[in-house]
N, C-alpha and C positions, 0 to 999 in steps of 0.2 A: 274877265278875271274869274277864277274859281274860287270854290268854296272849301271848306277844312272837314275831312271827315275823320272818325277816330282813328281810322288804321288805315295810314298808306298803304297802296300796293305796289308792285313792280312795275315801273315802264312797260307799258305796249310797245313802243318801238323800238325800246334796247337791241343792239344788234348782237347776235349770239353765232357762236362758232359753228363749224361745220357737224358738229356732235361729241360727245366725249369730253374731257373737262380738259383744263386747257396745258395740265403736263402729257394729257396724251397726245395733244394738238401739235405741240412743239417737240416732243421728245423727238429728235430725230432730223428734225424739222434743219434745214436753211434760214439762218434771218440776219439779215443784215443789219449794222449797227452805225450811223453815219454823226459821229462827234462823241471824244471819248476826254471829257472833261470828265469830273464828278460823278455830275448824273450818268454819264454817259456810261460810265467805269462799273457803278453802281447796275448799270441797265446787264452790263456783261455780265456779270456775275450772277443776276437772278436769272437770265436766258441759258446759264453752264448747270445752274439747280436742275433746268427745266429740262433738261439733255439736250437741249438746240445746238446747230452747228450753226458758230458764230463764223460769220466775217463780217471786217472791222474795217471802217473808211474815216483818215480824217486826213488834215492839211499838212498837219506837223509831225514831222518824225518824232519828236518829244513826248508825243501824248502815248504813242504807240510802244514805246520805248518803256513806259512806265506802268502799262498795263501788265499785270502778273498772272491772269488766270487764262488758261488755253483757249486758242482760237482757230477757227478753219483755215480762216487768209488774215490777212494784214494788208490794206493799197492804202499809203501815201500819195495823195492828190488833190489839186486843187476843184472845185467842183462842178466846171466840166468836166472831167476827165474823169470824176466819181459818178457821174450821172453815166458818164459813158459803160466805166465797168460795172456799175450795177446793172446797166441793160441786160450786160452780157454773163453774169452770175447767177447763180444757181437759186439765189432768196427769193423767195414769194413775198416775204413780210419785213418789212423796214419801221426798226425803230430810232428817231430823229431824234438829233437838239435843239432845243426851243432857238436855237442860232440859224439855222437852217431857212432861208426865206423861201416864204409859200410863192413865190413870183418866178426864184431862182430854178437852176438847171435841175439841181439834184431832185426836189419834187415834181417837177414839171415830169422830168424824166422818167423819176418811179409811175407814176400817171399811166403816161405811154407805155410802159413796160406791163402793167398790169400788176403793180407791184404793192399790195396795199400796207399803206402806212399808219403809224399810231406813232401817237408822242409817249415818253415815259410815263406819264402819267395814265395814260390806258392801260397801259403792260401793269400797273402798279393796280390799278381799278380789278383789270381782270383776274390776278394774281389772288386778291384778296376773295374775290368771288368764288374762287379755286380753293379757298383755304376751310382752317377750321374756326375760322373766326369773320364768317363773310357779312355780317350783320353791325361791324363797328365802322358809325357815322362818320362821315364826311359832310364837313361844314366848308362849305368852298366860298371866295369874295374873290371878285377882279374888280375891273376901274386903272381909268387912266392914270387917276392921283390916289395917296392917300392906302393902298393895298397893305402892305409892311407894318404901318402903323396900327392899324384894324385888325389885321390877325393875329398881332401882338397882341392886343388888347383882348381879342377874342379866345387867344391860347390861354391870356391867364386868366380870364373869367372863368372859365372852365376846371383849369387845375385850383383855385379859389373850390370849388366846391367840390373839390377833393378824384379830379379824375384826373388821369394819365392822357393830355390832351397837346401833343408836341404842334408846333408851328411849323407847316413844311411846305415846300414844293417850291414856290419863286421866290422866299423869302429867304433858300440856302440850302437847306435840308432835302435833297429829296423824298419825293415820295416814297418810293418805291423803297427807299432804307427803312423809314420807319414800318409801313408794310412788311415785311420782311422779318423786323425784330420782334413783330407780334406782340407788343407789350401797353399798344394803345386801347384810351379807352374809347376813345373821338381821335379827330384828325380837325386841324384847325387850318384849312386848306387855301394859299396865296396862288390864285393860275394867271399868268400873263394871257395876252391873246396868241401868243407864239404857242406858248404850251393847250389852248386849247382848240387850237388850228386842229390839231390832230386827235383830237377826243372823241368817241363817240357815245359810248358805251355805261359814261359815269354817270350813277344817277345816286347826287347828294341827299342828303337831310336837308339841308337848307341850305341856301345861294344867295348872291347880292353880287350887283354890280351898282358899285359905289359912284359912276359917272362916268361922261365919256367928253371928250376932248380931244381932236386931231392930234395923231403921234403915230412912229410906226408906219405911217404911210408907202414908204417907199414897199418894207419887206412884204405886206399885205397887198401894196397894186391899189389903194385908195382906201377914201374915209369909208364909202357901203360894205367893203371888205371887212376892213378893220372893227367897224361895228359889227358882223356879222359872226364874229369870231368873238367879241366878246360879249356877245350875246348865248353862247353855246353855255355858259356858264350855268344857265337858265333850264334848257335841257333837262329832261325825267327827274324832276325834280319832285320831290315827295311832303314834303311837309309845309313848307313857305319861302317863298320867291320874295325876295326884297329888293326895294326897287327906292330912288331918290325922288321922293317930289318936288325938289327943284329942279331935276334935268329930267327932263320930259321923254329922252332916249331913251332911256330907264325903263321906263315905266310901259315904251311901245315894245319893249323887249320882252316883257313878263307877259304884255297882252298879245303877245304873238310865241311864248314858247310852248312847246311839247310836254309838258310835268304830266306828272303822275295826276290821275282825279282825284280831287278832293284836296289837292295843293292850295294852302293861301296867297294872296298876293299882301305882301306889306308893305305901307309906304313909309321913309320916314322922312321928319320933316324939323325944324329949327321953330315952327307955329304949334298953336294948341292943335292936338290930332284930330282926325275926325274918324267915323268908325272903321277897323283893319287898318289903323295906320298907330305909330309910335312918336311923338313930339313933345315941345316942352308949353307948359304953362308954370309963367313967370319962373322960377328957380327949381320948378321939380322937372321929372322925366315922367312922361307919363302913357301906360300903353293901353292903347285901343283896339287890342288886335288879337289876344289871346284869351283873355282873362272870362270866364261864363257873362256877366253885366256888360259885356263889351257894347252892346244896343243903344246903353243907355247912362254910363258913368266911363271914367277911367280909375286905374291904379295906379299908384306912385311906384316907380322902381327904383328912383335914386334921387337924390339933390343934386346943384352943381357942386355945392360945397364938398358930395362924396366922390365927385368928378375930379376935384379939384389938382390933386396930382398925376394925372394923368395929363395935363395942359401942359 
């Protein structure tokens, strides 16, 4: 585990583009767009900003049909048949829906093809880093169970002490819209393992994977996969990694990610805490993990009783 220092720095191993920022990278650019739900609609749109030449891959005529802002191509296919035409198209860079299985043709295919991919949620990452606002935090949480409720909770902790902290990414919202509207203070960030199959580049404020559980199996190709991805969560991570002390996968996830130095690891736990970790004794909440006496007392952060509505 590592230790907390005042001032995070950058990931060493962030990966960064070929040079130039990243409206230069795309202006011009080929990229392909494979699922044109929401997100996906949302993904067109910020790539039309960027001057990219969009083409657009999905299964349903409907979805294509309802897209309004200009595109290079349009292919209706199912996905062989998208695997196959993206071989043969012009994109270097493919942006996918967290629908998309990492097992299936379509990525297999980009693979072979030499065709690097990002989930929206990279595009959304990199975008900000492009912007005039590249320094507003991302609070990210995955887990098998329990995601939606926790970022719930943790959007309104946030807006509670007065900041502009929307709930986004797998909880409904995408990313990349709120990005985009520029009007956050934080980002209170929900990632499946589908969405951060394709991540490489995000390096949060702080992270948690709330637990893990066999699911998803099939689109990931097994449980080491499937942990493997939601483990990415973890990734250049800057300020503290939080991990469950009741599930132990957790915890080998923090002790084996990439962060930034000087990242905490925090554990939490349902027992009285012990030091860098946050749990209860008897009716309070109590942290061991932040606070200067952390060595040797804890702090009270809440009762259950202020818990209470939230059950």
């Amino acid at each position: 585990m590592t230790s907390l220092t005042e001032v995070p720095g950058e990931p060493s191993s962030a990966v960064t583009g070929p040079g130039g920022s990243l409206s230069d990278q795309l202006d011009g650019a080929h990229v392909a767009v494979v699922g044109l739900g929401r997100t996906g609609r949302a993904v067109v749109d910020a790539l039309a900003t960027l001057g990219a030449r969009i083409h657009v891959f999905d299964s349903r005529e409907s979805s294509v049909e309802m897209l309004q802002t200009p595109v290079a191509s349009t292919t209706v296919a199912d996905a062989e048949a998208t695997a196959a035409a993206l071989a043969q198209s012009p994109a270097r860079l493919l942006i996918v829906s967290p629908g998309v299985p990492a097992t299936g043709p379509v990525l297999r295919g980009a693979a072979a093809a030499g065709i690097e991919t990002w989930s929206e949620v990279e595009l959304a990452w990199r975008i900000q880093q492009d912007s005039a606002r590249p320094h507003v935090p991302w609070l990210t949480l995955t887990g098998t169970d329990g995601k939606t409720t926790t970022v719930s909770m943790l959007s309104a902790i946030l807006e509670a002490q007065g900041l502009t902290a929307p709930a986004v990414g797998n909880i409904g919202t995408p990313v990349i819209e709120a990005v985009l509207a520029g009007s956050a203070d934080a980002l209170a960030v929900e990632l499946s393992s589908f969405q951060l199959h394709t991540t490489r580049t995000l390096a949060p404020l702080a992270s948690a994977c709330l637990n893990l559980a066999a699911d998803h199996l099939d689109w990931h190709g097994g449980l080491e996969a499937y942990a493997q991805d939601k483990a990415r969560v973890y990734s250049h991570t800057r300020l503290a990694a939080v991990y469950n002390l009741a599930d132990a996968a957790t915890e080998d996830m923090v002790r084996q990610a990439d962060v930034v130095e000087g990242c905490r690891a925090v554990g939490f736990t349902l027992a009285a805490p012990g030091l860098g970790q946050v749990g209860m004794v008897e009716d309070l909440l109590v942290d061991r993990a932040f606070h200067a006496e952390r060595r040797s007392s804890g702090v009270e952060l809440a009762t259950t009783a202020d818990l209470a509505h939230l059950a």
